[in-house]
N, C-alpha and C positions, 0 to 999 in steps of 0.2 A: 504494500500500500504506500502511496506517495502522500507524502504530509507536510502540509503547512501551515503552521504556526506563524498568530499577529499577535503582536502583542500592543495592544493602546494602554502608556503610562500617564496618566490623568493628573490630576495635582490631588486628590483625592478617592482616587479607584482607579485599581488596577485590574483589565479585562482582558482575557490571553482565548481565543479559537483555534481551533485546526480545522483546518478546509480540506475537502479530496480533489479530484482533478476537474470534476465537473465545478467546483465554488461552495460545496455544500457543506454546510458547518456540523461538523462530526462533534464536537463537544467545544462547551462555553465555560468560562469560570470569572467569578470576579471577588477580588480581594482590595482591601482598603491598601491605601498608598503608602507606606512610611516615610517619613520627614525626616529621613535621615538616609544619606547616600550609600554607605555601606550596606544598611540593611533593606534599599531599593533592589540592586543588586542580589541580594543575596534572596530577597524574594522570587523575583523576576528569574532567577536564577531555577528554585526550588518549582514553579510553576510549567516550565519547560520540561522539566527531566519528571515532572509527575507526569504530564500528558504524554509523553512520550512512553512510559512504562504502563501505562494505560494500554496504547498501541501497539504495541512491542517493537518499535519504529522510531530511527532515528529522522526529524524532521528540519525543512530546512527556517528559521525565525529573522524575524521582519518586526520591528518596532516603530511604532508611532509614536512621537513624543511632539510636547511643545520646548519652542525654542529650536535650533539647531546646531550643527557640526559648523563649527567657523572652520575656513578650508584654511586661514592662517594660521592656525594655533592647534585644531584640532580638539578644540575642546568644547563642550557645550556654550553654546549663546544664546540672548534674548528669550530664556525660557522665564516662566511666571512661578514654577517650581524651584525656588531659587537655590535650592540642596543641590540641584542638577548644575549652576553656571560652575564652570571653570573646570568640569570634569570631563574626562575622557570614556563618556560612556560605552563607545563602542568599542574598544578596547579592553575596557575590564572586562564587558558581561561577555566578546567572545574567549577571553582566557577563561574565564569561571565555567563557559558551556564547554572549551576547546572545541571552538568550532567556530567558521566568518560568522557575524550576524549582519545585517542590514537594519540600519535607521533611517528614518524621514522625520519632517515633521507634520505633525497632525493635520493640517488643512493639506499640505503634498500626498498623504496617505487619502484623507477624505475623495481629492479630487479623483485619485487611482482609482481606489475604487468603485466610484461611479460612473467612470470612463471606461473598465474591464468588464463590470455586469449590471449596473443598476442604470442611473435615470437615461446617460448621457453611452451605453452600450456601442460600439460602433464610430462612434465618431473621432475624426482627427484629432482636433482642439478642443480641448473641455479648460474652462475654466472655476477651480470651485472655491463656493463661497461661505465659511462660517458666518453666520453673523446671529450672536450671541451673547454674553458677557463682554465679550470685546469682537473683533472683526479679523478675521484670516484670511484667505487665501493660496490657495495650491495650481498648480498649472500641470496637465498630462496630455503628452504629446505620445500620437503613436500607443496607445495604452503604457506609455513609459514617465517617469516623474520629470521635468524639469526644474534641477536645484537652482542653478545661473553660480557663476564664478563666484558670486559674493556669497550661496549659501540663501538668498533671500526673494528666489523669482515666483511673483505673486504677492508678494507683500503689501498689497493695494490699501491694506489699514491704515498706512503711516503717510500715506501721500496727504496732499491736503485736499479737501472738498471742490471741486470745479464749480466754476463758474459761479464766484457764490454770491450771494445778495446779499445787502448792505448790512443788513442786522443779523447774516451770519459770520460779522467780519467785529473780533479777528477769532473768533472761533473758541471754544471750552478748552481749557489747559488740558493737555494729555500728559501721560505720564513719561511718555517718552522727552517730556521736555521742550516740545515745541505745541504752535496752539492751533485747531482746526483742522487737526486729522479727521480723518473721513472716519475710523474710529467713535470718535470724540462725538458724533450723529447719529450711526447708523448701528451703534451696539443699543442691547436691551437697558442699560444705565442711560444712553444718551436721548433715548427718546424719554424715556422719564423726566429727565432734565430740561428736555425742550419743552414738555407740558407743562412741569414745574414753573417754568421762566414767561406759559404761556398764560396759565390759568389761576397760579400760585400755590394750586394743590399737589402734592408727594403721592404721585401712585406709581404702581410697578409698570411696565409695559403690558402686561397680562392684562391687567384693570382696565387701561388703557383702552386696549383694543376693546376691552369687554365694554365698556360706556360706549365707542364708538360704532360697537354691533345696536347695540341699544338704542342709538341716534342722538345719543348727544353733541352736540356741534362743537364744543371745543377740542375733545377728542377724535372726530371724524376730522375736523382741522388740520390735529397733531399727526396723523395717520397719513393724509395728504403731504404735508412738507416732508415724511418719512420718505414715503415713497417716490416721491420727486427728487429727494437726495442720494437715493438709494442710483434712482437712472441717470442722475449726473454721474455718479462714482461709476457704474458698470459702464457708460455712455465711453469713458476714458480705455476702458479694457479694452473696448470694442475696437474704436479706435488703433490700439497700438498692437493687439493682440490676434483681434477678427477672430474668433471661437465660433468652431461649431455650433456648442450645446455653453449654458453655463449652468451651474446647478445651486441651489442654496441649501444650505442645512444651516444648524443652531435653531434655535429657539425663535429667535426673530422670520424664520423662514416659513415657519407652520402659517403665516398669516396669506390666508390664499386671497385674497384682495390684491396681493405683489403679482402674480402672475397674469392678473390682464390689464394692471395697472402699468406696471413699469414698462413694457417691452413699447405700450404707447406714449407713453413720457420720456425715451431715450431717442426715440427719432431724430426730434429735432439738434441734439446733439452729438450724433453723429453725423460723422463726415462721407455719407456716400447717399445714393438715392433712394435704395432703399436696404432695409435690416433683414435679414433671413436670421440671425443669432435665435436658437430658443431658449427662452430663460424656464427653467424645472426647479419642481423640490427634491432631494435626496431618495431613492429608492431603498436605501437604506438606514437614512435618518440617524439615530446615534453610533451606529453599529457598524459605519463607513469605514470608521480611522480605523479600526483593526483589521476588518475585511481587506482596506488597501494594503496595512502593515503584512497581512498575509501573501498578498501579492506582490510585495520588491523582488522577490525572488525569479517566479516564473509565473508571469500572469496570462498563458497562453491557456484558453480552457479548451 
């Protein structure tokens, strides 16, 4: 039997599959995350070698993380798991398994994913999008990951919001230190904040949306300049990247209002006559990043 192991490292759950040849998930496990590096590893580690003795099969393992491999140091960067910066993940955990591993990071695994068997199957260019707690992106070419030189292609969170209007200028302080990342709007914090700044009341994005199912007009409002930010920001993708499919997961994606809202609100910002891009949800929804992490290997099904 041929076996592949994902492994999605969370900032609070740890989720490991093994996949057969057709995608099919043979068994699922999830364990809390520990906050501490050594014993991340030495989890991650223990998780592997159980499923494998399950199977009686050595398989080959693919890790979804946040943050990444900086190609200068070789060490972890930009993750939110901050146990993880400055380590040399992939390193330890294949001396611990003796054996190569394969890392990405979690929006690069998301987009694989969905590009190999779910929303975006088949197509060239997928572009995919968390947008959640904060705002990712992953790029898969060819059903293959594109990392880019720097370790960072896709990373459309941190650009700043196009075209923006005046009272979105100079934009909510991000934490990366500068102000009016596309982040800083289009995460489930950000829309709170703009309703916050709109109506002066604290609700979740959840609520949000719930008043504006309801008909209340300053959250139908709120949901509009969402959405219209949202086709600025993809409007840019488009532009530089031209994708086939793009797909959304996170939290912010479940709102199906996005998909016959946006794809008409990016027109007039891109640059061509007209759009064929199709904008999707997740076919596989939280269960992306591992299923992609299963795929670094050999995603031919």
């Amino acid at each position: 039997m041929s076996l592949r192991i994902g492994i999605d490292l969370g900032g609070t759950k740890i989720e490991i599959i093994a996949l057969d040849n057709q995608g099919k998930i043979l068994t699922r496990e999830r364990v809390s995350t520990p906050k501490d590096y050594t014993a991340t590893i030495q989890t991650l580690t223990d998780l592997v070698l159980r499923i494998e003795q399950r199977f009686n099969t050595q398989g080959t393992v693919g890790l979804s993380m946040p943050g990444a491999l900086s190609p200068a140091t070789g060490l972890i960067k930009n993750a939110n798991s901050v146990w993880l910066i400055g380590q040399p993940l992939d390193r330890d955990l294949s001396a611990a398994l003796q054996r190569p591993v394969k890392l990405s990071n979690d929006a690069n695994c998301f987009a694989l994913s969905e590009a190999v068997d779910g929303a975006a199957a088949g197509a060239s260019v997928v572009f995919g999008v968390i947008i959640g707690t904060g705002t990712g992106g992953g790029i898969a070419i060819n059903q293959q990951v594109l990392n880019g030189v720097n370790a960072i292609a896709g990373e459309w969170g941190h650009n700043p919001l196009p075209w923006p209007q005046a009272e979105e200028l100079p934009g909510p302080a991000c934490y990366c230190g500068k102000h009016g990342c596309i982040e800083t709007f289009l995460s489930g914090p950000g829309m709170a904040r703009d309703y916050q700044a709109a109506s002066g009341q604290t609700l979740s994005s959840p609520e949000i949306v719930a008043l504006a199912e309801a008909g209340d007009s300053a959250a139908q409002a709120c949901l509009s300049r969402y959405a219209d930010r949202l086709a600025r920001g993809l409007a840019t993708i488009i532009n530089v990247l031209d994708p086939d499919v793009i797909v959304l997961g996170g939290g912010m994606s479940n709102l199906t209002y996005l998909y016959t809202q946006v794809p008409r609100l990016w027109k007039p910002y891109v640059f061509s006559d007209q759009v064929d891009t199709v904008l999707k949800p997740a076919k596989f929804g939280d269960s992306s990043g591992v299923r992609g992490a299963a795929w670094l290997w050999d995603n031919n099904l």
